[in-house]
VOGUDREN-604749 format. One line per field, with one value per residue (C-alpha): residue number from 1; x, y, z. Coordinates in pm, 1 decimal. Layout:
# residues N
nr <- c(NUM:...)
u <- c(X:...)
v <- c(Y:...)
w <- c(Z:...)
//
This chain:
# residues 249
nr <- c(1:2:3:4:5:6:7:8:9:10:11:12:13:14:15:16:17:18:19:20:21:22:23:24:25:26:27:28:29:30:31:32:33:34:35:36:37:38:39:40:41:42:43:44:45:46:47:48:49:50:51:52:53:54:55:56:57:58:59:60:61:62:63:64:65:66:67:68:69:70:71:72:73:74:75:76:77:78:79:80:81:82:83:84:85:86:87:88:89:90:91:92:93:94:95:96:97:98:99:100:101:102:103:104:105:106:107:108:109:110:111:112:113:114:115:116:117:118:119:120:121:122:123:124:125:126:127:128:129:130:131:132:133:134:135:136:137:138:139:140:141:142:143:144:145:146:147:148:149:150:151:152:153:154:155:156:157:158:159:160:161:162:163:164:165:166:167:168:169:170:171:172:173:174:175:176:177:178:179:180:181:182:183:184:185:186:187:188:189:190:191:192:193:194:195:196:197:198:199:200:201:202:203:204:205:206:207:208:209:210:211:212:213:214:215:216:217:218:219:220:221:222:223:224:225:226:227:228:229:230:231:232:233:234:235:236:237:238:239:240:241:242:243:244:245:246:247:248:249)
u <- c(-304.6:-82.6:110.4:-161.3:-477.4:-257.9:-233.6:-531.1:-724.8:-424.1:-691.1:-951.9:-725.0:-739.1:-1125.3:-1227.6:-904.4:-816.2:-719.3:-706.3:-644.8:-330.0:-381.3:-52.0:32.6:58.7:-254.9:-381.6:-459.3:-54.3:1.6:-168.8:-47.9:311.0:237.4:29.4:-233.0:-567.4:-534.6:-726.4:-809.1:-860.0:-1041.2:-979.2:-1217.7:-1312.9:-1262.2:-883.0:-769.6:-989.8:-750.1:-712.1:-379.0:-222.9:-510.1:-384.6:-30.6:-82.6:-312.0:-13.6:211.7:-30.8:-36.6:334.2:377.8:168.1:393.7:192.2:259.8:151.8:134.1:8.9:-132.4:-147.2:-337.2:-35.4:204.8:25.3:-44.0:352.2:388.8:135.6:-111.1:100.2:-55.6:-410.9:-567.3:-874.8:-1175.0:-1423.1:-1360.1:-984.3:-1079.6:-1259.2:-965.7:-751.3:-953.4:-950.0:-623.2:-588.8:-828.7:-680.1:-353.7:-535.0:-633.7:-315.4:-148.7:-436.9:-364.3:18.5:-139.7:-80.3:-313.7:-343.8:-420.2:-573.7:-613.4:-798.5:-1012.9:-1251.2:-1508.5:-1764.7:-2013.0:-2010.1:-1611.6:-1598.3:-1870.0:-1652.3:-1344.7:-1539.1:-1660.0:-1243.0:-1135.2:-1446.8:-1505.9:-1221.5:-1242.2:-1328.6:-1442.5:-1342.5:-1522.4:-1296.0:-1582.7:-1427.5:-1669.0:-1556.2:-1554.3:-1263.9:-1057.2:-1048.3:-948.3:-665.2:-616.2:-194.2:-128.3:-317.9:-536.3:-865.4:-772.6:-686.3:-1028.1:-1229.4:-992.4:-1048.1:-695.4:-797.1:-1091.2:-1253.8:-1146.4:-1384.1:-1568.1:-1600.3:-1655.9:-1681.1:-1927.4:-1798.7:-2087.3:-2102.9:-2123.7:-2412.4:-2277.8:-1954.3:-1789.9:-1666.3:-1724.9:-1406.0:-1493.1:-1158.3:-1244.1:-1385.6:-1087.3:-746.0:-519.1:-427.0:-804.0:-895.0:-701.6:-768.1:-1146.6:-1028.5:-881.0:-1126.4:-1397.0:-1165.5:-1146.2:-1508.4:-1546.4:-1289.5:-1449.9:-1825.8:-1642.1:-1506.2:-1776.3:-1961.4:-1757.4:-1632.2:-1860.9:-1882.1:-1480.8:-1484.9:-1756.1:-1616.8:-1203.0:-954.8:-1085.2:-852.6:-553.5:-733.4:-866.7:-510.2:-388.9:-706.0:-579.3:-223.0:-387.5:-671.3:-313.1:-113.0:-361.2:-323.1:-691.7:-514.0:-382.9:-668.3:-917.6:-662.5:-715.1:-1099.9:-1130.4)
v <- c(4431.4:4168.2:3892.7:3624.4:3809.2:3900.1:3556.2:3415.8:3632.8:3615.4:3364.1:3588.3:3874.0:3588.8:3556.0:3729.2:3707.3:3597.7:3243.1:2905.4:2577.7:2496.0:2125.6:1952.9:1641.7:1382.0:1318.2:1159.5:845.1:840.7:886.5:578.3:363.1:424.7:399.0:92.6:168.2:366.5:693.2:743.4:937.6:732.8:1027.0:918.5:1165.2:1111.1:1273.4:1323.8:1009.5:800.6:610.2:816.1:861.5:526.6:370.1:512.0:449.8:115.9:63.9:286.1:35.3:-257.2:-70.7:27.6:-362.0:-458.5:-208.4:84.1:448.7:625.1:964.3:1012.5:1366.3:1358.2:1677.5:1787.1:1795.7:1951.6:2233.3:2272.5:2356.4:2415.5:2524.8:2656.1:3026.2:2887.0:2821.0:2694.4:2908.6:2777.1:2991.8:2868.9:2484.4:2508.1:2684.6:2393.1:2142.0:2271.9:2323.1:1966.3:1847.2:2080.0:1917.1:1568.2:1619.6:1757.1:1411.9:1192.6:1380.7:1288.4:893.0:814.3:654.2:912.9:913.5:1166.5:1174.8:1495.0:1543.0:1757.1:1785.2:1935.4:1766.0:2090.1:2083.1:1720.7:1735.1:2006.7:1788.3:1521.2:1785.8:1925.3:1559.7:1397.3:990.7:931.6:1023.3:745.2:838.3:639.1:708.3:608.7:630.6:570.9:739.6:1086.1:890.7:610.6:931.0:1069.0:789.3:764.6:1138.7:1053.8:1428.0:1542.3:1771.6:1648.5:1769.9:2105.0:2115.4:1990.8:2296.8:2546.2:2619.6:2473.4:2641.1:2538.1:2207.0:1908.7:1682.8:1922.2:2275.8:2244.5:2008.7:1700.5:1625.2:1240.3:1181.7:1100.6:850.3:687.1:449.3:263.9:311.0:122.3:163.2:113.7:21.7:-332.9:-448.5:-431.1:-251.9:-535.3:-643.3:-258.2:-253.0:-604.6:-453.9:-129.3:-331.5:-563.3:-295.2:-97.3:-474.2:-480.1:-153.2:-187.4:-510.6:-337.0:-95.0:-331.0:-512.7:-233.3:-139.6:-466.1:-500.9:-160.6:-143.1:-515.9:-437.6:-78.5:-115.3:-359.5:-674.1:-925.0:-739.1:-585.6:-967.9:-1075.8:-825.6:-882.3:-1302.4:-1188.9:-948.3:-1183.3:-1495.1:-1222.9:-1184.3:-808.0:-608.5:-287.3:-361.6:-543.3:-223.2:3.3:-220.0:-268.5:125.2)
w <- c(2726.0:2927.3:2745.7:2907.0:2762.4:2424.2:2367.1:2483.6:2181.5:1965.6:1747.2:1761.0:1521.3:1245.2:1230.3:875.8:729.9:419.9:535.3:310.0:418.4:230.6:78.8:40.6:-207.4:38.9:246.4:549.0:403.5:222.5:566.8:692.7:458.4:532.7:890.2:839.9:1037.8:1071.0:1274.4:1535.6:1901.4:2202.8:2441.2:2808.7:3008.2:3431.9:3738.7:3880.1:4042.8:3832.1:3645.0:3304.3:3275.9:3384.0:3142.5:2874.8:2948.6:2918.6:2616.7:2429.6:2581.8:2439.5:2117.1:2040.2:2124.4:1814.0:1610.7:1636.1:1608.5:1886.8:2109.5:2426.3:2540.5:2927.1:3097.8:3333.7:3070.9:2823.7:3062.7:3099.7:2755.1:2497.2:2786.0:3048.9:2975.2:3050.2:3414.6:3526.7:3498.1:3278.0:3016.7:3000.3:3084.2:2770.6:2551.0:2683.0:2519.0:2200.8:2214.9:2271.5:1995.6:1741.8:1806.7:1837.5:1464.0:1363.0:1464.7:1324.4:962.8:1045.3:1057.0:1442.5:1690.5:1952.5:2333.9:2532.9:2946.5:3032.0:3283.5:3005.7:3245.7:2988.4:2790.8:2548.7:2487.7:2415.1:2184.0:2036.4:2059.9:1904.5:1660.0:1574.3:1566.5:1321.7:1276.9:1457.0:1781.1:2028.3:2403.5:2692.2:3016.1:3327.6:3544.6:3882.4:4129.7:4368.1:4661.0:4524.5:4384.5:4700.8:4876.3:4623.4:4634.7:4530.7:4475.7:4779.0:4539.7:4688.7:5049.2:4881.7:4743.5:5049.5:5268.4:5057.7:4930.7:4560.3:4392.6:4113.9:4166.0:3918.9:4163.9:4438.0:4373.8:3998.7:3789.2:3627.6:3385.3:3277.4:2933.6:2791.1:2506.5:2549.5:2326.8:2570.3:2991.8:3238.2:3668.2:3776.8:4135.9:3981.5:3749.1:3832.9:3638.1:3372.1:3384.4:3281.7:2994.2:2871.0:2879.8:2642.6:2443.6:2363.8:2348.5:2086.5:1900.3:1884.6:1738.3:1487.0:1396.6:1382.4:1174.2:943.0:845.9:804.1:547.4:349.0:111.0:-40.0:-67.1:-241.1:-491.0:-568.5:-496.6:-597.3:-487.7:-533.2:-444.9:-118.9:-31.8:-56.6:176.2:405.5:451.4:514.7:786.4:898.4:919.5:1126.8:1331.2:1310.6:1370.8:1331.4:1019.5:945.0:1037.5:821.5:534.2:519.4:638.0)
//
């Protein structure tokens, strides 16, 4: 067997072994508390060119601004490193998401806000990533359509695809599939750049705020309420959602 295919099943040798998850004294929410902040996945998916990746540039940039802690997984890089044994057959376009939502989860249980830009063409794999990552994974759709990605086309990849020289390239000869619920949808080609992240950003406001009150009067009838009401005005003063979301949640 070759090293590529070795490690490509390399997982596969652990299924029906005697594996536990090892718990470990300080836990996700510890975590969150000394980060001060609720961890979470912000899932950029669209076609190449579409905007993913300098989206979610800037709404880390927005973030680590408000004091956040933050990572950003970007496709290209990932597939330097972690990924750099995988291509992009289906079979392997759907090992490198998982790979990325495993890892995803890894850093939500370390307490950071992270960012994803992935093509993930697949409704299956990010229902899986969705799946891996649990109640806090949020899904951004950059839906810029083909025919502004081509025209952007900055790494030329699009000509490559239309010549023939790139195969199984998404948008052209391999399916992008839309998805069918996402939390929040951004067209680039109708906001500028600032505009499109003032949009994520208020759409991620309003869902930590749906989220919140959702969830404010269980904690105040069954948790601390005075103390947690205290710490809720000096949040709500501040001006601080995050802090204010990681609070109430």
């Amino acid at each position: 067997m070759d090293n590529n295919l070795e490690q490509k099943y390399v997982c596969s040798a652990t299924k029906g072994s005697n594996l536990v998850w090892q718990k470990t004294d300080i836990s996700k929410t510890i975590r969150e508390q000394s980060l001060n902040q609720k961890a979470r996945t912000i899932w950029f998916t669209g076609l190449s060119g579409s905007g993913k990746s300098t989206l979610a540039n800037e709404v880390e940039k927005r973030l680590v601004a408000m004091g956040k802690h933050t990572m950003l997984l970007d496709g290209d890089n990932v597939r330097m490193g972690l990924n750099k044994n995988l291509g992009f057959s289906d079979e392997d376009r759907v090992e490198n998401i998982r790979r990325i939502a495993e890892t995803a989860k890894l850093m939500n249980d370390a307490g950071l806000i992270v960012l994803t830009a992935f093509i993930s063409p697949f409704i299956k794999d990010r229902r899986n990533a969705n799946k891996i990552i649990g109640d806090d994974y949020i899904e951004v759709f950059v839906s810029t359509p083909l025919e502004e990605c081509e025209k952007r086309d900055i790494k030329g990849l699009y000509k490559k695809a239309r010549d023939g020289v790139i195969k199984e390239f998404t948008g052209i000869s391999s399916p992008y599939e839309k998805p069918e619920n996402p939390t929040i949808t951004i067209d680039t080609t109708n906001y500028t750049l600032e505009e499109s992240v003032d949009e994520i950003m208020k759409q991620l406001e309003k869902l930590l705020w749906g989220a919140i009150w959702k969830h404010l009067f269980y904690i105040l009838v069954l948790q601390k309420p005075v103390l947690l009401l205290f710490k809720t005005f000096v949040a709500w003063i501040e001006k601080d959602l995050m802090n204010l979301a990681y609070i109430i949640l």
